[in-house]
C-alpha positions in Angstrom: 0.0 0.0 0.0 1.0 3.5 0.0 1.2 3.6 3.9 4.0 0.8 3.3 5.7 2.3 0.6 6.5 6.0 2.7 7.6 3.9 5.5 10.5 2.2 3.5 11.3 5.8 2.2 14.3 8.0 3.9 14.0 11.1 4.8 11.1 13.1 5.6 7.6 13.1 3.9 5.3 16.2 3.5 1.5 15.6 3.1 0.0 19.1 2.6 -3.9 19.5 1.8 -5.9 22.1 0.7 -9.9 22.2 1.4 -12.9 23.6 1.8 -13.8 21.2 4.4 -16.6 20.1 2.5 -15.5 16.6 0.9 -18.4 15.8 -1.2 -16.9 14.5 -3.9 -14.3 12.1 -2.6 -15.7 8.4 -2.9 -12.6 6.7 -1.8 -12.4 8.0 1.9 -14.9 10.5 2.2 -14.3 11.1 5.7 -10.0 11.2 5.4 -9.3 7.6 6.2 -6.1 7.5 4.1 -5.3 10.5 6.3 -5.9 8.7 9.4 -4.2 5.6 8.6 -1.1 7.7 7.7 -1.3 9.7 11.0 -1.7 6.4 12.6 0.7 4.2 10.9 3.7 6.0 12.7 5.5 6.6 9.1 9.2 8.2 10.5 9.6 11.4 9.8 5.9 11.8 8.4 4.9 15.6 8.4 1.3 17.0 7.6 0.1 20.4 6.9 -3.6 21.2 6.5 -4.6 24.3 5.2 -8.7 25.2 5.1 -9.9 27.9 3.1 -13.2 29.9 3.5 -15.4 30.4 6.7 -17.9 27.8 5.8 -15.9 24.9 7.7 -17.4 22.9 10.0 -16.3 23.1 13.7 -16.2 19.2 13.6 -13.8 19.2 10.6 -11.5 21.5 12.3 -11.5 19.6 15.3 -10.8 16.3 13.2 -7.6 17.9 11.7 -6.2 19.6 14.5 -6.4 15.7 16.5 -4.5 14.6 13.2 -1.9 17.3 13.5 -1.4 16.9 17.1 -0.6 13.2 16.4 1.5 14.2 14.0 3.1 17.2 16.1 3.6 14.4 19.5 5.6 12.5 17.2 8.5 15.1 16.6 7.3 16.3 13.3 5.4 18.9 11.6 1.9 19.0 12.5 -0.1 22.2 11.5 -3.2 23.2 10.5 -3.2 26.8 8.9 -6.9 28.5 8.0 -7.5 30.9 5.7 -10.5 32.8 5.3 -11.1 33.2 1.9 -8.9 32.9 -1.2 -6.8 35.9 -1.1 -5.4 34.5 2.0 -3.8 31.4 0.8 -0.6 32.9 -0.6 0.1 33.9 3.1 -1.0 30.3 3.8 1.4 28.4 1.4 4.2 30.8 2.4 3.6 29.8 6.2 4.0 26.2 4.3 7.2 27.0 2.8 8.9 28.9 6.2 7.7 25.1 8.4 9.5 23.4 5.5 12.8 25.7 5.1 13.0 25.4 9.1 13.0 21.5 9.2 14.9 21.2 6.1 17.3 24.0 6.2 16.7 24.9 2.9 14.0 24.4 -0.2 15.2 23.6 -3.4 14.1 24.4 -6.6 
C-alpha cells in the first residue's frame, strides 16, 4: 500500500492538503481515512500540513484535523493546521507552508 511504501522511504515526507472542508466529492475515503491511517501508521519522519480555506468549515472538521496534527506534532514532526478565510489568504497560507518546511529542512530547493 502507500502507507507501506513511505515507511520504507528516507528522509522526511510532507502531506500538505488544501480544502474547503466540504468533501463531497471524494468516494474513496470520504471522511479522510487515508489521512488517518497515515497519522496512525507511525511513518518516520511523516509531516502533515492542513490548510482550510473559507469560513464555511465545520467546527467538527477543524476539530478532526487539528487531532490529526497533534498526532503528528507528538511524534516530533510537523503538524499544522493553517486557515485561511477566503482565497486571497492562501498565498500567506502556502508561504507559512514554505517557512515550516525551510525550518525542518534548512533549505528548499528548486
Amino acid at each position: 500500500t502507500g502507507i507501506n511504501q513511505l515507511k520504507d522511504r528516507a528522509g522526511p515526507k510532507y502531506l500538505i492538503a488544501l480544502t474547503d472542508g466540504d468533501d463531497n466529492m471524494s468516494r474513496s475515503q470520504p471522511q479522510g481515512q487515508l489521512v488517518t491511517e497515515a497519522v496512525r501508521a507511525a511513518i518516520p519522519d511523516f509531516n502533515l500540513i492542513v490548510i482550510t480555506v473559507g469560513s464555511d468549515v465545520k467546527p467538527l472538521m477543524i476539530e478532526g484535523i487539528k487531532c490529526w496534527c497533534s498526532i503528528v506534532k507528538s511524534t516530533g514532526n510537523i503538524g499544522s493546521y493553517i486557515g485561511a478565510a477566503n482565497p486571497a489568504g492562501l498565498g500567506d497560507a502556502f508561504a507559512a507552508v514554505a517557512e515550516m518546511i525551510t525550518a525542518d529542512e534548512g533549505h528548499i530547493e528548486d
